[in-house]
N, C-alpha and C positions, 0 to 999 in steps of 0.2 A: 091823822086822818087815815081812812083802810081803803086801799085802792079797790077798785073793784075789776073784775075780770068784763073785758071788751070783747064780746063776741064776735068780734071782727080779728081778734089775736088768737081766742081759746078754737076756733073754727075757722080758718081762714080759706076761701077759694081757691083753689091749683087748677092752674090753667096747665093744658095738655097741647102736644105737638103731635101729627099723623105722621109718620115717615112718608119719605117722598113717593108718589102714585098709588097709597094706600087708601083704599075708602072708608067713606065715616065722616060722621062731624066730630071735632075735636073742641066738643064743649065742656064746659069748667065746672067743677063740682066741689060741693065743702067737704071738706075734708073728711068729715065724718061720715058720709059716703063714696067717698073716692076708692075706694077697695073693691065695690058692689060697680063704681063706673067701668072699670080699667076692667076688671074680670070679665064684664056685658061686652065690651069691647073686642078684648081677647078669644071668646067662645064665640063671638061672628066672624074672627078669622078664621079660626078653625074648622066652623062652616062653610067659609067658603072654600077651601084647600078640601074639604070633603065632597062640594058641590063640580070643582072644576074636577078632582080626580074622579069622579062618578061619571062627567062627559069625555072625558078622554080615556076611559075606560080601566082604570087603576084603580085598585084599595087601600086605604088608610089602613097603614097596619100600627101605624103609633101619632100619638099626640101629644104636646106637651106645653103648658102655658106657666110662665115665669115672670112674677110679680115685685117692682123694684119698690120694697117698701121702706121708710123712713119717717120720722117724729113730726107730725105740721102741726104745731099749738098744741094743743091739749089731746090730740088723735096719732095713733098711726096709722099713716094713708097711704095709700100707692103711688107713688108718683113718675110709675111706668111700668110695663108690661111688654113680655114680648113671647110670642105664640110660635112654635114650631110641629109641622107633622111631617110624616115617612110616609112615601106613597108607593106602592111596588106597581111596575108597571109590565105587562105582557109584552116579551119581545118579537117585534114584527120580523119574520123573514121573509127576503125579497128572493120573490118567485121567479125573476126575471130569467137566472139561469139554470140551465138543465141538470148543473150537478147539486143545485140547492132542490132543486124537485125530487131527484132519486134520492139524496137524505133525506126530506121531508116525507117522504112515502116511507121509508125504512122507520125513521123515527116514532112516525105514526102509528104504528102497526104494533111498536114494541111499546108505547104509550096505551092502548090499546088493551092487550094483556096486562101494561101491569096496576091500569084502571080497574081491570074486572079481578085479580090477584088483593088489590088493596079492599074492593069491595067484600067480596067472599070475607078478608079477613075481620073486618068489621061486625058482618054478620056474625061472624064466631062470636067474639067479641059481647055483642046484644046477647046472643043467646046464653052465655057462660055468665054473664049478668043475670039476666031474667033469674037462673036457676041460683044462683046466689040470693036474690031478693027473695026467693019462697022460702030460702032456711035459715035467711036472718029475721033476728027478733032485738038487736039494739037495734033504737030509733038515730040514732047519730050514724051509723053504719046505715042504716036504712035509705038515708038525706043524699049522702054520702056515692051510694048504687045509684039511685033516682038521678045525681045529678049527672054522673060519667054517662047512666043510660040515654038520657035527651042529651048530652052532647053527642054521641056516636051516631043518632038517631038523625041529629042535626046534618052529620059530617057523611048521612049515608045518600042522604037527599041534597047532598052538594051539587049546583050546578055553575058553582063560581070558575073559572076563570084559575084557578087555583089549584096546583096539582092535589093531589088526596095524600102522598107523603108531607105534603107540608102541615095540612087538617089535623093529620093524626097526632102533628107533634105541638101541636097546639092544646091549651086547657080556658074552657070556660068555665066562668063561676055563673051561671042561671040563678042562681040567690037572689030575692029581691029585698 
């Protein structure tokens, strides 16, 4: 006689646990979607670790979601997940007393110059670009200029929270 496959064995349900004060429902999925659950799961923590550092005035400078996956019946499914991000946050100094105020004026000032010092160099920067993009003619090079120009462009119109020596040492890819 040929046994036949019980789809209650080849796909079987996995029930899921929330960590303790975490939100969410921790409902159960066949296995043959439990990869698509756990991930939907994971990328709403992540949301929210971007939503509470946006009110506390911090940026998400990394992210990272990690998928605990193993064999259930005939799938492999996730059968946990766990979500991590880095948030840098702006250090409050307390004005209370008078020698944090004369640093704080001193600092300011030198913050100040080397704002307008970083700016200026960026300019260069765009313009030394610009004049590179009229006497290229590869199109890979050409992608290449376009992409470092909108980022510098991006980094020049910076009104983050974020000194402009860190901007600089940053690379975006704008590629979609």
């Amino acid at each position: 006689m040929i046994d036949s496959i019980r789809p209650e064995h080849f796909n079987p349900y996995l029930g899921y646990k929330l960590d303790p004060g975490e939100p969410g429902l921790a409902n159960s999925s066949p296995a043959s979607l439990s990869i698509l659950r756990v991930a939907a799961h994971e990328v709403g923590n992540i949301n929210q670790f971007k939503s509470q550092a946006l009110k506390k005035g911090g940026i998400v400078i990394y992210t990272d979601i990690d998928l605990n996956l193993k064999k259930r019946g005939g799938f492999l499914a996730a059968v946990g997940g766990k979500s991590k991000a880095v948030i840098l946050y702006k250090k409050e100094i307390d004005k209370n007393s008078p020698q944090d105020l004369h640093y704080e004026s001193q600092n300011t000032e030198r913050k100040d110059n080397e704002t307008e010092d970083i700016k200026q160099r960026i300019e260069k920067e765009i313009q030394k670009i610009t004049n590179e993009l009229r006497a290229e003619t590869d199109p890979e090079k050409v992608r290449k200029l376009l992409n470092t120009l909108q980022s510098l462009e991006i980094y020049k119109s910076n009104s983050s929270s974020l000194d402009l020596e860190f901007i600089l040492g940053l690379t975006l890819d704008l590629t979609v």
